[in-house]
C-alpha positions as CSV (number, residue, x, y, z in Angstrom):
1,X,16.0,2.0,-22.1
2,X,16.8,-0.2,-19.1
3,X,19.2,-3.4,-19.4
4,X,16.3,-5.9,-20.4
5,X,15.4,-3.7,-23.4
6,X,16.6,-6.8,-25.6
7,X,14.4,-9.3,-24.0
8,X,11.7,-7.0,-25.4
9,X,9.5,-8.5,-28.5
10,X,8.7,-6.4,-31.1
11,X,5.2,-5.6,-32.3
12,X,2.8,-8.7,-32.9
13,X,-0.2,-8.8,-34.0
14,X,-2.8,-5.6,-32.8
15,X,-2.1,-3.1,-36.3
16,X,-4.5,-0.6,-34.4
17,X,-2.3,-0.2,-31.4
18,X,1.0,-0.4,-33.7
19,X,-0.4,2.3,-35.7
20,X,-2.0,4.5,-32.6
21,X,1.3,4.1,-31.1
22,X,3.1,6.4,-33.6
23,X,3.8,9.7,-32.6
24,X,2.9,11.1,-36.3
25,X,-0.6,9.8,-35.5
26,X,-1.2,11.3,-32.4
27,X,-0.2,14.5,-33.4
28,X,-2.3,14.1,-36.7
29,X,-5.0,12.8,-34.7
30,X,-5.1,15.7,-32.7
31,X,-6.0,18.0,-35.1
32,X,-8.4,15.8,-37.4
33,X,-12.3,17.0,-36.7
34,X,-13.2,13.5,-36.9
35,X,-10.3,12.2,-34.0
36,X,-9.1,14.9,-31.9
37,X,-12.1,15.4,-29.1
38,X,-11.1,11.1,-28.2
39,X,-7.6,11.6,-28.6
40,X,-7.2,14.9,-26.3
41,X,-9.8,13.0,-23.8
42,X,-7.4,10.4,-23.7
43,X,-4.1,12.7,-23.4
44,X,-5.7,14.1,-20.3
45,X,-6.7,10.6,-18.7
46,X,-3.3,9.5,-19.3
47,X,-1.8,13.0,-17.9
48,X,-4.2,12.3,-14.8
49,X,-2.5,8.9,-14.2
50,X,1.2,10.5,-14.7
51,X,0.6,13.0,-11.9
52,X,-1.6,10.8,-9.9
53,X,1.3,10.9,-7.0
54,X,1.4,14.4,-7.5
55,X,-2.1,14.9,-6.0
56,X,-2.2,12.7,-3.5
57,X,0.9,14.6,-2.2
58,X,-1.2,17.8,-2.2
59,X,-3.9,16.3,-0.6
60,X,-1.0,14.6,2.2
61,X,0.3,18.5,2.5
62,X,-3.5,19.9,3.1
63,X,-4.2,17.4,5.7
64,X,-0.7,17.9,7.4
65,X,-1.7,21.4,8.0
66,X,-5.1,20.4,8.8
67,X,-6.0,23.5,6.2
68,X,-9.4,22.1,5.4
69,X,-10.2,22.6,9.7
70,X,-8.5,25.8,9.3
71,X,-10.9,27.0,6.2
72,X,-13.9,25.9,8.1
73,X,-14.8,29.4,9.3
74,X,-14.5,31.1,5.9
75,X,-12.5,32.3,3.3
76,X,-8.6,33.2,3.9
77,X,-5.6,34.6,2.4
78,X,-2.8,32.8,1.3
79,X,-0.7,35.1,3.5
80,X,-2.5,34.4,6.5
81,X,-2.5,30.6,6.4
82,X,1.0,30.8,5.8
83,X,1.8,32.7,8.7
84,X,-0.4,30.0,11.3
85,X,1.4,26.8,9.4
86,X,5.0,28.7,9.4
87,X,4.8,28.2,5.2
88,X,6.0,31.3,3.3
89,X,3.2,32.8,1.6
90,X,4.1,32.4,-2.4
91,X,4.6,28.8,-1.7
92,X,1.4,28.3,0.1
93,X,-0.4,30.3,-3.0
94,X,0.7,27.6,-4.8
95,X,-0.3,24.5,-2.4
96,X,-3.9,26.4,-2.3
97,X,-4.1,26.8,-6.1
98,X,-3.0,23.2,-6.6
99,X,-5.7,22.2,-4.0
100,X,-8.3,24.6,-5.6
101,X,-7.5,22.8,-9.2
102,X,-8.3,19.4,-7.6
103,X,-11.6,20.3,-6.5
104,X,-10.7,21.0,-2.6
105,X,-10.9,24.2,-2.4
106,X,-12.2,27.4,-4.4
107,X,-10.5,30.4,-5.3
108,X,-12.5,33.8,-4.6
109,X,-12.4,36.8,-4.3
110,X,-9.0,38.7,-3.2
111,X,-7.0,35.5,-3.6
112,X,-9.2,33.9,-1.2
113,X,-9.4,30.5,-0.8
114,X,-12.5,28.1,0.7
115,X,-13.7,24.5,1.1
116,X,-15.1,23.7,-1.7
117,X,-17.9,20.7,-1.7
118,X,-15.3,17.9,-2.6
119,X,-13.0,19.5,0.6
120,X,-15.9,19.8,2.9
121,X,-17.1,15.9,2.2
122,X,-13.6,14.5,2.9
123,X,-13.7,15.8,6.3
124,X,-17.4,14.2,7.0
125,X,-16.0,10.5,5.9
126,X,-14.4,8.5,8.8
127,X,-10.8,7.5,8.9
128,X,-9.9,8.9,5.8
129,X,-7.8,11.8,7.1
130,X,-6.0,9.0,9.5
131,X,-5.1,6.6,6.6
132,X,-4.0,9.3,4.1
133,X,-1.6,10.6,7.1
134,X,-0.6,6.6,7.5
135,X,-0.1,6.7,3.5
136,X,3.8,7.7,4.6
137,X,4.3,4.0,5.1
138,X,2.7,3.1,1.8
139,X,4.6,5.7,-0.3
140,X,8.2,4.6,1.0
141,X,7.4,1.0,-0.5
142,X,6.1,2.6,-3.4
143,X,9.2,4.9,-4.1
144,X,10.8,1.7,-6.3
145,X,7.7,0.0,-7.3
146,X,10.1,-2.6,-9.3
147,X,12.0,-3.6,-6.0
148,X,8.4,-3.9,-4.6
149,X,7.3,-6.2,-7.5
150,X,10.4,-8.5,-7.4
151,X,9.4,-8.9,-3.5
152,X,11.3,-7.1,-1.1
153,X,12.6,-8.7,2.3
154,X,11.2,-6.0,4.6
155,X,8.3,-3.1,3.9
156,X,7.5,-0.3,6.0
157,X,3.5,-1.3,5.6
158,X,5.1,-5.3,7.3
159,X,6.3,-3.2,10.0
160,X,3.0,-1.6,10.5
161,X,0.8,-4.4,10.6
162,X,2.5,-7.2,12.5
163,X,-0.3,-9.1,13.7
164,X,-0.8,-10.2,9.8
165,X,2.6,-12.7,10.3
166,X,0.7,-14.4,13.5
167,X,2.1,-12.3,15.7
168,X,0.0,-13.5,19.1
169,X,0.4,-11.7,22.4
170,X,3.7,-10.2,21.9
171,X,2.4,-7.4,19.9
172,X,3.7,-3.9,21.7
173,X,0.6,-2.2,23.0
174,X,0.9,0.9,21.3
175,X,1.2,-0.6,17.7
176,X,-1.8,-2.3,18.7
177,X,-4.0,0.8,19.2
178,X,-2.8,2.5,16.5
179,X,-3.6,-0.3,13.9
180,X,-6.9,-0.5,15.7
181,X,-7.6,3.1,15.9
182,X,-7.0,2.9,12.4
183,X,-9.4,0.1,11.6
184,X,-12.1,1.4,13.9
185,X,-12.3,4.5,12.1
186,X,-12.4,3.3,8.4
187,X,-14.5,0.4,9.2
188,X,-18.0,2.2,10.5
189,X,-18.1,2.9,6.4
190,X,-17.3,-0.7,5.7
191,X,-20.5,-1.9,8.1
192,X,-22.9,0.8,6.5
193,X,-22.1,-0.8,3.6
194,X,-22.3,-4.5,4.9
195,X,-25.5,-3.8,6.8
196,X,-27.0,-2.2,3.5
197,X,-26.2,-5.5,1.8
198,X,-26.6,-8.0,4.5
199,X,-29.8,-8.7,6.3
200,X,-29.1,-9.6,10.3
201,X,-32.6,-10.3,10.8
202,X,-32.1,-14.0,11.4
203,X,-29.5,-14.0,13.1
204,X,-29.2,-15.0,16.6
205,X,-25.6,-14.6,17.7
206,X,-23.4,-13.6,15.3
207,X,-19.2,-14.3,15.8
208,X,-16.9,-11.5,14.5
209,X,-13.3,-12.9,13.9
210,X,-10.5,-10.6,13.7
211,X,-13.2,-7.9,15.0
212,X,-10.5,-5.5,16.5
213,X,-11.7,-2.7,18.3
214,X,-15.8,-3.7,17.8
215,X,-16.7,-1.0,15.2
216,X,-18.4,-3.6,13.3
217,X,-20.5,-5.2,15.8
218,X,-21.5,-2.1,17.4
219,X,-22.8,-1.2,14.4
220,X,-24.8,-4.3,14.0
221,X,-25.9,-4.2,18.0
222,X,-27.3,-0.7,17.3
223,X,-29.2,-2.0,13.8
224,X,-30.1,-5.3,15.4
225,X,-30.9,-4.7,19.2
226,X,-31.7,-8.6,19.2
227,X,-28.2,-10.1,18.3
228,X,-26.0,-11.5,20.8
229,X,-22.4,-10.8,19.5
230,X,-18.7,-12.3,19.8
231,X,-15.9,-10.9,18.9
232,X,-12.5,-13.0,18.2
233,X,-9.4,-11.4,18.1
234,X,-5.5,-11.3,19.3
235,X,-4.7,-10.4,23.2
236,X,-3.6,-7.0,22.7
237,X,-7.0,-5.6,21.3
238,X,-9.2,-7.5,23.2
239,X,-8.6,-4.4,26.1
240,X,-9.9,-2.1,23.1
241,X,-12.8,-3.6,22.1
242,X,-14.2,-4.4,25.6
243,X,-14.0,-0.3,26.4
244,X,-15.7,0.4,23.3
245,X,-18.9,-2.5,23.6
246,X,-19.0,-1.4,27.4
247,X,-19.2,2.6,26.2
248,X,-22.2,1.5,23.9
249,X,-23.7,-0.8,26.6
250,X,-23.8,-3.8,25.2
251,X,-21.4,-5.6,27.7
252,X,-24.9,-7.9,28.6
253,X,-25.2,-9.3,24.9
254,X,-21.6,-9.4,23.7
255,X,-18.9,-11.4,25.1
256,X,-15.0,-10.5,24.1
257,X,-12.6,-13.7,23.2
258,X,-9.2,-13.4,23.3
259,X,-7.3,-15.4,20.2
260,X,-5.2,-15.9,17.4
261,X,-7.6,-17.7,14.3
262,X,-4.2,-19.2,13.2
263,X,-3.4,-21.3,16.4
264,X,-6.5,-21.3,18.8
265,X,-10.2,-22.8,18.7
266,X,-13.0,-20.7,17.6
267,X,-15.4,-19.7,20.2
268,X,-18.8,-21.6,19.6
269,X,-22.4,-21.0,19.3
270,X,-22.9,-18.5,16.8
271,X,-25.4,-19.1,13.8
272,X,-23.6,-16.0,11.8
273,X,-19.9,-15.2,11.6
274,X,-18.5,-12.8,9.7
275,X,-14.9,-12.0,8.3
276,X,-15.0,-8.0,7.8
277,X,-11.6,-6.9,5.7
278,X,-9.4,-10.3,7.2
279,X,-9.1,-12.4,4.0
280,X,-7.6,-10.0,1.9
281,X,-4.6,-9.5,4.7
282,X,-3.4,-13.1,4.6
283,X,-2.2,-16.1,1.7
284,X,-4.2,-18.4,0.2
285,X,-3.6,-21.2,2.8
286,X,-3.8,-19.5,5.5
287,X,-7.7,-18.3,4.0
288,X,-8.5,-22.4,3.1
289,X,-7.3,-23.0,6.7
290,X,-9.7,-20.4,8.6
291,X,-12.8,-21.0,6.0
292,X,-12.4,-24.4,6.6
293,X,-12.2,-23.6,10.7
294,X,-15.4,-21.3,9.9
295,X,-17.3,-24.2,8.2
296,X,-16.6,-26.5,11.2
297,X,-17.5,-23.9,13.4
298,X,-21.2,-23.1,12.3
299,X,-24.2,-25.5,12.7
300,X,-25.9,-26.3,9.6
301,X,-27.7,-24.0,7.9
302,X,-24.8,-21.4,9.4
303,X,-23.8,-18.3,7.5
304,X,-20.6,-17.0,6.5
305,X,-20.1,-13.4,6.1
306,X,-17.2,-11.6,3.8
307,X,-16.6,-8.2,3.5
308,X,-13.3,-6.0,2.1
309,X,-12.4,-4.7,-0.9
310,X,-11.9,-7.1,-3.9
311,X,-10.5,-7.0,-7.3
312,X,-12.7,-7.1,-10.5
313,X,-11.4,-10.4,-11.7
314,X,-12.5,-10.0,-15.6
315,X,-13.8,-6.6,-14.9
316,X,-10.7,-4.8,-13.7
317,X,-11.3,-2.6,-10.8
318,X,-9.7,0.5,-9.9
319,X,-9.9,0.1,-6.3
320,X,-9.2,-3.2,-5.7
321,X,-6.6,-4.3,-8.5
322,X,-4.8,-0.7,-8.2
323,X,-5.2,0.5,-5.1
324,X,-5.9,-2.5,-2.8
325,X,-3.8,-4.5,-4.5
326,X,-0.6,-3.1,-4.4
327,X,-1.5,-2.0,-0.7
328,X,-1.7,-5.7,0.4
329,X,1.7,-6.5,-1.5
330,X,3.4,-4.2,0.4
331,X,1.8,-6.1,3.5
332,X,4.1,-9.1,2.1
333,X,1.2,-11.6,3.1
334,X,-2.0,-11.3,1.3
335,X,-4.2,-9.9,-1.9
336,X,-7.0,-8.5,-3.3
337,X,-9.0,-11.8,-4.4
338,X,-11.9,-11.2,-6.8
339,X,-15.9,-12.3,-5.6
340,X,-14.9,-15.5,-8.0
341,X,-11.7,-16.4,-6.4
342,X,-13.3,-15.8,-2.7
343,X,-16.6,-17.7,-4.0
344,X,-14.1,-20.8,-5.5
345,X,-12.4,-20.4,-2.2
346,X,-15.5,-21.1,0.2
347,X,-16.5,-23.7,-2.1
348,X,-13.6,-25.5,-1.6
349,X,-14.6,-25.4,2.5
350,X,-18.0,-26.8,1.6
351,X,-20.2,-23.8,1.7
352,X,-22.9,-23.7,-0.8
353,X,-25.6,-20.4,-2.1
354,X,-22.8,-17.9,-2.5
355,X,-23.9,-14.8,-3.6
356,X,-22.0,-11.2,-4.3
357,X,-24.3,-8.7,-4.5
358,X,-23.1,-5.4,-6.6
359,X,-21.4,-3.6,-4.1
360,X,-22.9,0.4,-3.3
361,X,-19.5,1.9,-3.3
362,X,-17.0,-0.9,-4.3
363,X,-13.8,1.6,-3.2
364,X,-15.2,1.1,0.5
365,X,-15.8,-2.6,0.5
366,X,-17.8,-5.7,-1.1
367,X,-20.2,-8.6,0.4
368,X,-19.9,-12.0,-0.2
369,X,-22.5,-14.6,1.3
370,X,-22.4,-18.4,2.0
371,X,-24.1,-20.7,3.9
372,X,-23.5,-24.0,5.7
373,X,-25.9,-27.0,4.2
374,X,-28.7,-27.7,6.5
C-alpha cells in the first residue's frame, strides 16, 4: 500500500460493489451456472486492460522490424525472419506467436507465420506506422503515470511539438518536417472523415488555420474543384505546404499565409474556415481567444469548422478520454474537450446552429459545426 493508504475512506454506500469486490465471491462466482459466463467475460476484459502496454509493445517490435512488409510475399519461418532482423530465432517464435494471438499474423503450417486480415489493414491506413514508431515519446511520459498526473515540468511529447507553446519562426527546420510529416500522414483519414460529415458545396473560399503541410485542403480541392483555399500556419511549414498544393496543382486557387494565430491577424475573405485537430493542442484561453479571432474574421452567415478527436463527456470515450487524453497532457498545453464543452465554447464567441453529427469512426476524429449570424 503506498504512503497515502490512510487518507483512503472506507466503503460507502454501493453494497453491490462492496460485496462483488470480495475475493470469496469472485471465486464463487466463477463457478455458479447462473454467474460465471459474466464474471469470466469480465476477468478477461480486465486482463486485456492489464496487458494493454504489453501489446502495443508487440505491435512497436513488429513495425520496428517492418515484419508485416517482410510477410508480404508469403508465409516464413521464424528462423528465417530472425536471421534478416539479426533476432535469435526462439525469441522471434515468440514475438510471431504474440503477434499471431493479437490478430496480426496467422500461424500455419510448419511454424509458418502470415499477415493476417487485421496485419494486412494496418499497413493500408496512413500514418499509423509513423505515429506508433513516434509512440517512444509518449511511452517515456507514461513510464510514471503519477508524476505525469501531478504535472511534470518537462515531457518528451513538449519537446516534440514546440510550436504548441507559440513557438513562431524559431522553430528548427527539421522538427518542423517531422511534426508535419507526421500530421500530413494521419490527417488524409481525418479529412475523409470531415468531408463525409461536412458538405463544402457552399463554400466559396475556405481558410484553414494551423493547416500544416495542406493535407486537408488538398483533399477538399480535389472533392471541391470550385473552392479557393487558404492555408494559415507558422513560418517554418509554410515551405511544406507550398510544395505539396504546387505538386497537386492548385497553386492558382490556393494562396499560402505565413502566421502564428496567437500573435498575427487572420488572413481575410473566406466564407468557411476550419480548425482540423488545433483546439484540442492548446488551453482553454488560448481556444476563447482564436474562436473569438475566428468569429471576427468571417462575414455573417460565416461557418466555422472543428474537427479532432473529443472526449465523450457523459458518455465516456475510449479514444478521446483514454487515449487522446492522456496524449494531450503529456503535451503540457491542451485536452480532449467533449462536442458540449467545444459547442459551450463557440457559444461563448457568438456563433449560433452548432451541430455534432455522430462521428463515422470517433478514434479518427469528430465534426463540430457553427455558423456566424447573418
Amino acid at each position: 500500500m503506498s504512503d497515502l493508504s490512510q487518507d483512503i475512506p472506507g466503503w460507502r454506500g454501493g453494497w453491490l460493489n462492496r460485496f462483488v469486490a470480495r475475493p470469496g465471491f469472485q471465486s464463487w462466482a466463477s463457478r455458479f451456472f447462473l454467474t460465471r459466463r459474466q464474471v469470466r467475460r469480465d476477468g478477461a476484459a480486465i486482463f486485456d486492460i492489464v496487458q494493454g502496454f504489453v501489446q502495443s509493445q508487440v505491435l512497436m517490435a513488429l513495425v520496428e522490424l517492418d515484419l508485416l512488409y517482410r510477410l508480404r510475399a508469403g508465409p516464413q519461418t521464424s528462423g528465417a525472419l530472425g536471421q534478416a532482423t539479426g533476432i535469435a530465432p526462439d525469441r522471434m517464435e515468440i514475438l510471431l506467436q504474440a503477434a499471431a494471438a493479437l490478430g496480426l499474423l496467422k500461424r500455419g503450417r510448419q511454424g509458418r507465420f502470415a499477415l493476417a486480415r487485421k496485419g494486412a489493414a494496418l499497413m493500408g491506413v496512413p500514418g499509423l506506422e509513423a505515429m506508433i514508431r513516434h509512440h517512444r515519446a509518449f511511452y517515456r511520459d507514461l513510464e510514471d503515470p503519477v508524476a505525469l498526473l501531478r504535472g511534470p515540468k518537462q515531457t518528451a511529447l513538449s519537446q516534440f511539438w514546440p510550436y504548441v507553446f507559440g513557438a513562431g519562426g524559431d522553430i528548427d527546420p527539421v522538427v518542423a518536417r517531422t511534426y508535419s510529416d507526421l500530421m500530413a500522414q494521419s490527417q488524409r483519414l481525418v479529412a475523409e472523415d470531415t468531408l463525409r460529415a461536412v458538405s463544402f458545396g457552399d463554400t466559396g473560399t475556405l481558410l484553414d488555420i494551423g493547416g500544416g503541410s495542406g493535407a486537408f485542403i488538398e483533399a477538399v480541392g480535389i472533392a471541391h474543384p470550385s473552392v479557393r483555399m487558404m492555408l494559415f500556419d507558422l513560418p517554418a511549414v509554410v515551405p511544406v505546404a507550398e510544395a505539396r498544393i504546387r505538386q497537386a496543382g492548385m497553386s492558382g486557387r490556393t494562396s499560402i499565409h505565413a502566421g502564428s494565430f496567437r500573435d498575427d491577424p487572420l488572413p481575410q475573405g473566406a466564407d468557411t474556415i476550419s480548425l482540423i485537430r488545433v483546439l484540442y493542442d492548446h488551453s482553454d484561453d488560448t481556444v476563447r481567444a482564436l474562436l473569438a479571432k475566428v468569429f471576427d474574421g468571417l462575414p455573417p452567415g460565416g461557418r466555422l469548422i472543428i474537427s479532432e478527436p473529443m472526449g465523450g463527456g457523459a458518455r465516456p470515450d475510449r479514444a478521446g478520454d483514454v487515449y487522446f487524453a492522456f496524449y494531450t497532457m503529456a503535451m503540457q498545453t491542451g485536452r480532449t474537450r467533449s462536442a458540449d464543452q467545444i459547442a459551450a465554447l463557440c457559444r461563448e464567441s457568438g456563433f449560433v446552429g452548432i451541430k455534432s453529427p455522430e462521428p463515422a469512426r470517433g478514434y479518427v476524429t469528430r465534426t463540430l459545426v457553427a455558423g456566424k449570424p447573418r
